[in-house]
N, C-alpha and C positions, 0 to 999 in steps of 0.2 A: 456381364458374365458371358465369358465364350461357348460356342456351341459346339457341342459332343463331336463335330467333326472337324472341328478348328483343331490343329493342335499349334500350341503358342512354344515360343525357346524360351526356358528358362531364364532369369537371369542369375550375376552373381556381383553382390556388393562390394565394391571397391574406393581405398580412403586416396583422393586424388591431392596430394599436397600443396599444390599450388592453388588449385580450387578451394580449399578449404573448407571442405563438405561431401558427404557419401554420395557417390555417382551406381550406376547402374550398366551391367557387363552381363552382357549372354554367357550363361554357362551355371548359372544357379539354379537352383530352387527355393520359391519364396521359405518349404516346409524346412530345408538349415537356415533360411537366415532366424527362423523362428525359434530352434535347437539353440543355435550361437548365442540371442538375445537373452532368452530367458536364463534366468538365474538355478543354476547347480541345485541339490538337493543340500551341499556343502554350504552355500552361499547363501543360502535361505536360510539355515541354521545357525549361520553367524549375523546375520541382520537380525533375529530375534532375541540374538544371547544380547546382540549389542542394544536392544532400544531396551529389551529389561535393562538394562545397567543404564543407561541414560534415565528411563524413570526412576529409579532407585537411587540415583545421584542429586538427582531432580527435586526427590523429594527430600535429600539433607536438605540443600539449598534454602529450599522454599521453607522448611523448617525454621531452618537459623534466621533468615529473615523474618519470619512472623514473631520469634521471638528476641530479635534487634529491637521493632517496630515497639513492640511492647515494653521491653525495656524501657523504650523512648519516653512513651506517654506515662509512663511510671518516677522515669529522673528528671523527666523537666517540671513537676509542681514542686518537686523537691528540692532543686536549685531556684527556682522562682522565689521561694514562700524564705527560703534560708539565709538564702545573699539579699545583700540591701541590692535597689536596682542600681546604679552605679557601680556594686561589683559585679553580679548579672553580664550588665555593658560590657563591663574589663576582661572577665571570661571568654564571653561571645568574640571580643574583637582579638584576643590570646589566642581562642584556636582558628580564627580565619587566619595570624600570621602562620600559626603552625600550620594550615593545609597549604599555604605558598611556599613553606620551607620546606615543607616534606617534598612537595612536586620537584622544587629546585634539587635536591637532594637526590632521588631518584633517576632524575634527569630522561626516563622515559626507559632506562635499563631493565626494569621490573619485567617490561613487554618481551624482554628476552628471553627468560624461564620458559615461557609457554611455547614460543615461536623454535628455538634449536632444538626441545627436548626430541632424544628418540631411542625410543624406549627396544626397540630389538638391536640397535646400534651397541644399546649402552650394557646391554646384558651379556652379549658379548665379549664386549672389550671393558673390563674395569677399570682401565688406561683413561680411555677418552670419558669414563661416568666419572671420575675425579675430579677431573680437569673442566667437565661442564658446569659441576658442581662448585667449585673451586675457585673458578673464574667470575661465575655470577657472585659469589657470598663475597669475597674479598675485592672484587668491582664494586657491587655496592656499597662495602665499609668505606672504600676508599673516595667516592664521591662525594656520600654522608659528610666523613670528616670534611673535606676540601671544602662542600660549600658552606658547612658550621662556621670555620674559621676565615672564608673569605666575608661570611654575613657579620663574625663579630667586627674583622676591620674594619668594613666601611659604617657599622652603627658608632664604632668609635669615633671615626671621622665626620658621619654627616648621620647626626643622631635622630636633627628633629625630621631631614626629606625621610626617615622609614617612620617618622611617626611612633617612634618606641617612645614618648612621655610617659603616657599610663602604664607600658610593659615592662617598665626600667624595671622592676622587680621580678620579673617572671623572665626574663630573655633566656638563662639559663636554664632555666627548665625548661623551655620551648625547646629550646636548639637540643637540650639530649630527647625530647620526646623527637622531635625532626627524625633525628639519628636512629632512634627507637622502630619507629613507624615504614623509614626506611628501609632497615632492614628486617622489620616484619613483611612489607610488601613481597621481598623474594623469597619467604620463610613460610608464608601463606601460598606461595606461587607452586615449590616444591611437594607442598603434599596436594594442591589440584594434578598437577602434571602426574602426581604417582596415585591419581585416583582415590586417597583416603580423604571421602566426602565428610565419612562420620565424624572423624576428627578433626578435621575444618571446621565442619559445623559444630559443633561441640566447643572447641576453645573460642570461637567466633561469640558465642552466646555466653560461656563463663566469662570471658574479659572485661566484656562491658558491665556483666552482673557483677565479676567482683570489684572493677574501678568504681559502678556505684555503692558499692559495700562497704568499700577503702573509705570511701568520702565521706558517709555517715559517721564512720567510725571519726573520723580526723575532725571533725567538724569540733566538738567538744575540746580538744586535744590544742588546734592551732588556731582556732577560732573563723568566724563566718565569713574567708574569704576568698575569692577568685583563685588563687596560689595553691588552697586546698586539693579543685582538682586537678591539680595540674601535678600536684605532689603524690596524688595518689596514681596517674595513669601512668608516671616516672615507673611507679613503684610495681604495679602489676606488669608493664608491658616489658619489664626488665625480664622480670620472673618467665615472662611467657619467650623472649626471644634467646636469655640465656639456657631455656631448658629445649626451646626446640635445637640449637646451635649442638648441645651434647648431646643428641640423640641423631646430630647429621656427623659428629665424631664419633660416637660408638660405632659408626654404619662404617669409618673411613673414608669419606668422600668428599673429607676436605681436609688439602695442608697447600701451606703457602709457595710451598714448591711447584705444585701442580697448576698454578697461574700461570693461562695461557694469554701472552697481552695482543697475539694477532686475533684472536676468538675476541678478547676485551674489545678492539676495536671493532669489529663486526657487528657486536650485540649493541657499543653505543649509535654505529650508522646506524641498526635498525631503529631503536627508540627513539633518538633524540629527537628525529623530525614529529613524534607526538608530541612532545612536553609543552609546545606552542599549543595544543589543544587544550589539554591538560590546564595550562598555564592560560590561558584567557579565561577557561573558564570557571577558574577560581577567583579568577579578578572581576567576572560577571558580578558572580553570586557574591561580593566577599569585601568590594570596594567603599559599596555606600556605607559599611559599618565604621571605617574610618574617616569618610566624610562629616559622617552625622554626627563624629565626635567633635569634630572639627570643628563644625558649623554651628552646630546647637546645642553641645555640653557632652556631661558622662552619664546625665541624668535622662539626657532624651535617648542617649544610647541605649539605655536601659532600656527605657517604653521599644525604641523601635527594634531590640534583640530580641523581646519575649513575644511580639507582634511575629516577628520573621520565623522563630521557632516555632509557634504554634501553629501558624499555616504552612510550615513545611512540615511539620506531623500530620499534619491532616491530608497534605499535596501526596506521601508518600504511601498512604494507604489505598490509594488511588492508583499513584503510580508505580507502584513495586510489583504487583501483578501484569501489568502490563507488559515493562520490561522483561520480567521474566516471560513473558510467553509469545509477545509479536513477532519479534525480531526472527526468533528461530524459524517460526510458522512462516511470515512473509519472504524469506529464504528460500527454505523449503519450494516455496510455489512459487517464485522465480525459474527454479531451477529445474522444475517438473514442468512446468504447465506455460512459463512464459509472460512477458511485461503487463498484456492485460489483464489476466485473471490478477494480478500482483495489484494492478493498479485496482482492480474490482473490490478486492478483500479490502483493502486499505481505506478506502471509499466508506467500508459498507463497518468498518472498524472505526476511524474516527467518527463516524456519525453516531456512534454508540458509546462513544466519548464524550463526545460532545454533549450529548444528552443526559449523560450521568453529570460532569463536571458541571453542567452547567446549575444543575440542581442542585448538589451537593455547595455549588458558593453561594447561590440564594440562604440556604441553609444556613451557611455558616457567617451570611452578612446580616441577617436574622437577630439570630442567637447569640454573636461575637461576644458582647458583654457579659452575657452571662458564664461562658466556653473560658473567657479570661479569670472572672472571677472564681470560678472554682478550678479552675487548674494555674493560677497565678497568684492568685488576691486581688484584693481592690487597689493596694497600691499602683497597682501596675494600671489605671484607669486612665482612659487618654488612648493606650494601644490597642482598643478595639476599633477606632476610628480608623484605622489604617491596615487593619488585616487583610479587610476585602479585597482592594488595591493588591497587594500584598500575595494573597491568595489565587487571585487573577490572573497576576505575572506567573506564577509559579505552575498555573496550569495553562496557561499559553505557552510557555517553556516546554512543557511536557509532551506537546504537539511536534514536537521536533521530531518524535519517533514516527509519526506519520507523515510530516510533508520533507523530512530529511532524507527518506527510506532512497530515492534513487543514487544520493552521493554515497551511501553509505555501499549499497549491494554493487556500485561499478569502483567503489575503494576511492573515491575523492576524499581521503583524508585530510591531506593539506588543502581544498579548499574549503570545506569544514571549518577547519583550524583559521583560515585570513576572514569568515563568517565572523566568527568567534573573538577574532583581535577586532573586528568594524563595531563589534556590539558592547565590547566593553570598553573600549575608546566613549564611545555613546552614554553609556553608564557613566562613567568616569564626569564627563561635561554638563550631562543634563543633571547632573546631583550637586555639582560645582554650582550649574544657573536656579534650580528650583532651591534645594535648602536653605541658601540665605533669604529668599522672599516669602517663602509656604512652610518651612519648618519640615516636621516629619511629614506632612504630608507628600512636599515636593520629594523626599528620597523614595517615598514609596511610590510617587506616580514615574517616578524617573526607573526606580526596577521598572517597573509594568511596563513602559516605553521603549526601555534597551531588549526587555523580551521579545518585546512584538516587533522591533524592529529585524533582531536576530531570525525570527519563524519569517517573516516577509524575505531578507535576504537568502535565508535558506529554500523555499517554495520556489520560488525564479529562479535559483539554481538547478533544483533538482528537478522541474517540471520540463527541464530538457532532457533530461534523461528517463524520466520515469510520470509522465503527467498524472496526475491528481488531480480530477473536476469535482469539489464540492458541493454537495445541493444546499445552495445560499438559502432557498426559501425554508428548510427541513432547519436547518441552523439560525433562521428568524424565529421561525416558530419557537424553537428551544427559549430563546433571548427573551421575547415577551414572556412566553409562560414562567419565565423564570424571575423576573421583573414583577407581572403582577403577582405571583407566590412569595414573594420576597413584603412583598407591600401586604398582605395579607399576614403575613407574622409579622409586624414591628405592630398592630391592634393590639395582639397580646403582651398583657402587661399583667407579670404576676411575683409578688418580693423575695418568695425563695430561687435563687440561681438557677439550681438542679430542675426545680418545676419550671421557669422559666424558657430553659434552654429545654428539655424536654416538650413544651405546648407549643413553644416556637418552632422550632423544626419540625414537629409533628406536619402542623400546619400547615408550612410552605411547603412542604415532601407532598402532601395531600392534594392540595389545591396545585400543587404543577403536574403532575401525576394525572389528578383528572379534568385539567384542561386538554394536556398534551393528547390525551384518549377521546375525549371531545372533539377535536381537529382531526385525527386520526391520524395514518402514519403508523410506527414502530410502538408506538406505547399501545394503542387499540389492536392491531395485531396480534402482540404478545398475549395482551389480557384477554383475547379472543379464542385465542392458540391454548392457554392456561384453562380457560371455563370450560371447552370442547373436551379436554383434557382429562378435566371434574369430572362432566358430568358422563364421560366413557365409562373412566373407572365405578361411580356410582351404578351403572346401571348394569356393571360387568360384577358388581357385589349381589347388586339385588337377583341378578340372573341366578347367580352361583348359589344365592341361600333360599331360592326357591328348589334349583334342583336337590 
């Protein structure tokens, strides 16, 4: 601090363009650069109008989501217990082609709605809101159809390389659901861009309730098979894309005149270069199910589809919170605060992942058989062997969101995307070498291998750009505690299911829980942090009913 008789020259801040960064010039005062800085009483008031609205958008979202999630674990004992397991198989492997058709179909165009929209441009001029309008809906009709009809020709020509045997009955109904789904992506796309959450969220949660509605109902009607849902999501998702289609006609802001094909071109350079992401990593998650048909029947298809379903039920209620709230956060303190606190959070976030995931598969390697039989049946027995596996990849995969975070925040989307072609190439071969020797087991240690391989290529990636030191010992800890908890519930043996899976998980949740607090670390902490907590409040009662 200078002395009362110092006097110092002001400076005044200047943006030097070459340099690349604010310099310093005689002739300021630090008291306006402070004025300049700070935010308007205007600018304060519209940052608050906007994060209300971001919560309030926030919470459709997360709405519709908890009520997806639920739908989930509500339709899948229901298709389980319904279809014999071989049409189970037939379904499961029906919509992994529909989610490769659909991507082909969309071709990455989807990502355009979000990216051109603009909304004081377009309020203006109702010219160019037609034509934005316009260009996306009848772009995407026009892709849909194209790759429909180039996918019927080559299945005509080389039927068994797509492996359409089992789908020879359903191809038709895939390809209009394709087509369907397609153009729900930019129909879905339209009411995010125009802010109607509610209504997103709302047909997001009716759809699915009423395709499982449809399907109950049909069951009876055309009998117990795979084709069912597939007739039913034909039939609701028409309903839902013909009624949004008449409500973007009522408005005006689509006719086929208004088809701009230089904008057409723009929106496909921007998307296309995703659909390679897109597109690997359907073939991740999506290949072994035509291998295992391949290799080891429609019967084992069955076992390993209700395995893979139900540890991705389980994987998403894990990971659907997460996604909804890292990414923005870790953003956020990127862009405030800088690479290390970035990398701090993330550090101090996966460990807290870690910790949960890891319990929660003890849990569930536990319990599996039981977790199967009452959300499956016993027919399905055999596919508990293989959840674990199963469940494992699926939260190794999910780690992506934490050792991925530097490609993602400096925008390496395409090398993302060549991660993504290395790992399902990987998939692809290690299911080719383990299924004919190991059976189901070999497809499921072959997911979990293409996993881990994918989170290792993406961590060496990104830890040049954004490093990531995990505490290997703090993540030992987790492994054993969650190994001996695992071995402490398979003791429990008891013949009803529900009580079953209920003592077992108790169990291993218990005994990991207070090991982990034992060794101390993050579990001892909390429950340290929690009891202080207690016994404040208790003594702030007894205080308060004295006086």
């Amino acid at each position: 601090m200078a002395s009362s008789a110092t006097t110092e020259v002001p400076e005044k801040v200047i943006w030097q363009p070459a340099a690349g960064k604010l310099t310093a010039e005689p002739g300021s005062s630090p008291a306006s650069d402070e004025r300049a800085t700070s935010p308007s009483p205007d600018t304060a008031g519209m940052l608050k109008t906007e994060l209300k609205a971001l919560a309030r958008q926030s919470s459709h979202y997360l709405a519709a989501l908890i009520g997806n999630l639920c739908l989930g674990f509500v339709s899948f004992p229901v298709y389980t217990r319904v279809l014999s397991v071989s049409e189970y198989g037939i379904m499961d492997l029906g919509q992994r082609l529909l989610l490769m058709l659909t991507i082909a179909s969309k071709l990455g165009f989807q990502n355009a709605t979000l990216r051109f929209y603009n909304r004081n441009e377009f309020s203006k001029n109702p010219a160019e809101r037609r034509k934005f309008f316009s260009t996306i809906f009848f772009g995407m009709l026009f892709t849909a159809v194209t790759v429909g009809v180039l996918f019927q020709i080559t299945a005509g020509v080389m039927p068994q390389a797509l492996m359409l045997g089992p789908l020879a009955n359903l191809v038709y109904l895939i390809l209009g659901l394709a087509l369907l789904r397609a153009m729900g992506s930019i129909l879905w796309g339209f009411l995010r861009i125009e802010e109607r959450t509610k209504t997103f969220s709302t047909l997001q949660v009716s759809v699915k309730a009423v395709t499982l509605a449809a399907v109950c109902a049909l069951f009876p009607l055309i009998g117990h098979f795979a084709r069912v849902f597939f007739v039913a999501a034909v039939g609701v998702e028409t309903v839902l894309v013909l009624g949004l289609t008449a409500w973007l006609l009522q408005r005006d802001v689509l006719s086929p005149r208004c088809f701009d094909r230089s904008f057409f071109r723009t929106a496909m350079a921007f998307g296309a270069p995703l659909v390679a992401y897109e597109f690997s990593f359907a073939i991740l998650g999506s290949a072994d199910r035509f291998l295992v048909r391949h290799y080891v029947g429609p019967n084992a298809l069955g076992l390993y589809s209700v395995a893979c379903g139900l540890a991705n039920n389980v994987n998403e209620f894990l990971v659907a919170p997460i996604n909804l709230a890292l990414v923005p956060i870790y953003m956020r303190i990127f862009t405030s605060d800088g690479p290390d606190k970035t990398a701090a959070f993330l550090r101090t976030a996966f460990d807290l992942f870690a910790l949960a995931a890891i319990g929660l598969l003890a849990a569930v390697s536990a319990a599996g058989r039981s977790v199967l039989i009452l959300l499956a049946s016993s027919k399905y027995s055999g596919a508990d062997q293989i959840i674990p596996l199963i469940l494992g990849g699926l939260l190794i995969w999910t780690s992506n969101v934490f050792f991925g975070a530097g490609l993602l925040i400096q925008k390496k989307t395409l090398r993302m995307a060549g991660i993504l072609v290395v790992s399902a190439i990987a998939n692809i071969l290690l299911n080719c070498a383990l299924l004919p020797k190991m059976g189901l087991m070999g497809g499921a240690l072959a997911t979990l291998l293409s996993y881990l391989i994918c989170i290792i290529m993406l961590t060496r990636a990104s830890h040049r750009l954004l490093p990531l030191h995990i505490d290997l010992r703090a993540f030992g800890s987790y492994a054993i505690a969650g190994l001996i908890a695992w071995m402490a519930g398979t003791f429990i043996r008891i013949e009803s299911p529900a009580l079953n899976f209920l003592c077992r998980s108790s169990v291993v949740l218990t005994v990991y829980i207070a090991l982990l607090y034992a060794v101390g670390g993050r579990v001892r902490t909390a429950a340290d942090g929690a009891l202080q907590w207690l016994r404040s409040r208790r003594e702030a009662a007894i205080s308060h009913a004295s006086f």
